[in-house]
C-alpha positions in Angstrom: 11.7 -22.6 -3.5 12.3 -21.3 0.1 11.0 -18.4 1.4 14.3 -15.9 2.1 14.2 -14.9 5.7 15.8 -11.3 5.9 17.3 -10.1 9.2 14.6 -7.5 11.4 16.8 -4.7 10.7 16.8 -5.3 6.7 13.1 -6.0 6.5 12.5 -2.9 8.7 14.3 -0.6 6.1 12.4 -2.5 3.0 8.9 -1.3 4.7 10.0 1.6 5.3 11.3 2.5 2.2 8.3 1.0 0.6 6.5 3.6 3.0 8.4 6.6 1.8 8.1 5.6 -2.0 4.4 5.3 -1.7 4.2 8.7 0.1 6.0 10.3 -2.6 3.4 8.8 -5.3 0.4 10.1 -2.7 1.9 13.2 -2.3 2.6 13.8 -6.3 -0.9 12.3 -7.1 -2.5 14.9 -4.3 -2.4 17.6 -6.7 -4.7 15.6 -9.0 -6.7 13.3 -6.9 -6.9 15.6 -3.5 -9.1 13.1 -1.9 -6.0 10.0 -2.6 -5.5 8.0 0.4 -2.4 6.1 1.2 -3.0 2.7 2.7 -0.6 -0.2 3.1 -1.7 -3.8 3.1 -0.2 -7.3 3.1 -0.7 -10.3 0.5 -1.0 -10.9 -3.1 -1.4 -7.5 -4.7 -3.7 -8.6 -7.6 -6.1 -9.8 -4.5 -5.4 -6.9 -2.6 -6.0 -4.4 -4.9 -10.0 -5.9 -5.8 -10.9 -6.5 -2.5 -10.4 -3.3 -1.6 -11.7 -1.4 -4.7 -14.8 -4.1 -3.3 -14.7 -3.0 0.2 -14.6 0.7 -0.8 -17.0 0.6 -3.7 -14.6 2.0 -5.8 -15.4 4.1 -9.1 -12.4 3.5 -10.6 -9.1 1.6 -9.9 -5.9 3.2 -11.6 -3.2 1.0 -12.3 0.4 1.0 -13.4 0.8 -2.0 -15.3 4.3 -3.9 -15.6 4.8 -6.4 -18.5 5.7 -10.2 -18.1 9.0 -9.5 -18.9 10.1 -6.9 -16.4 11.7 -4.5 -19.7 8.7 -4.4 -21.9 7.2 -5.1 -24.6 5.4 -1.9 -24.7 2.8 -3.2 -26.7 0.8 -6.4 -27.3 -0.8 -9.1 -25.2 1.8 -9.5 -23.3 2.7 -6.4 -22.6 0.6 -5.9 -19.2 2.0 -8.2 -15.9 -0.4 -10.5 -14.1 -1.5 -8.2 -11.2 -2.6 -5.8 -13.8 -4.2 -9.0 -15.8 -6.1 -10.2 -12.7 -7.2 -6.4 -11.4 -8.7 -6.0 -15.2 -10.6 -9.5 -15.3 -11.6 -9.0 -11.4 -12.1 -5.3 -10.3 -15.7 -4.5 -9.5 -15.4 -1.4 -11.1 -13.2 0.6 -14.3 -10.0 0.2 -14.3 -7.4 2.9 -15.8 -4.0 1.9 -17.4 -1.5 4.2 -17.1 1.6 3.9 -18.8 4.7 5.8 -19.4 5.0 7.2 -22.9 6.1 5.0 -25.3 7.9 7.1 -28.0 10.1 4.3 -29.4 7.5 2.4 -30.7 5.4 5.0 -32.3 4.3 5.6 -34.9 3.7 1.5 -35.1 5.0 0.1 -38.4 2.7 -0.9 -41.2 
């Protein structure tokens, strides 16, 4: 594989819309979690994510977890993505898994 080079301008509006995105979650999740920070870091986001629950002594690390297969399954082992998989065998601390509600699969079937 070769790393895609994107042109300055193009990259510029990916961070930035990555920016406004995650100011967007921060600013929804405010009304809950008052104290939220937004931060914005660079590298593998499974690493990431535990080193800095680690550097902040985290309670608690909340997590939106994506499935292998970008479409689901909903349910099952392989329904949660390996950043979510690494943050759950490696967080120093709880972690929460939120997930959007499911209702096409429940009730299960017998």
């Amino acid at each position: 594989l070769r790393r895609l080079e994107l042109p300055s301008h193009r990259r510029e509006q990916m961070q930035q819309a990555e920016i406004t995105a995650a100011q967007d979650i921060l600013e929804e999740g405010g009304r809950y979690f008052p104290d939220a920070e937004l931060i914005r870091k660079e590298g593998r986001p499974e690493r990431e994510i535990v080193n800095t629950a680690i550097e902040w002594a985290a309670d608690l690390v909340v997590i939106c977890p994506r499935s292998a297969q970008s479409a689901g399954p909903p349910l099952g082992p392989k329904s949660v993505g390996h950043v979510a998989r690494f943050v759950l065998d490696h967080a120093p601390c709880p972690v929460l898994l939120v997930r959007p509600i499911a209702r096409e699969v429940f009730p299960i079937p017998r």
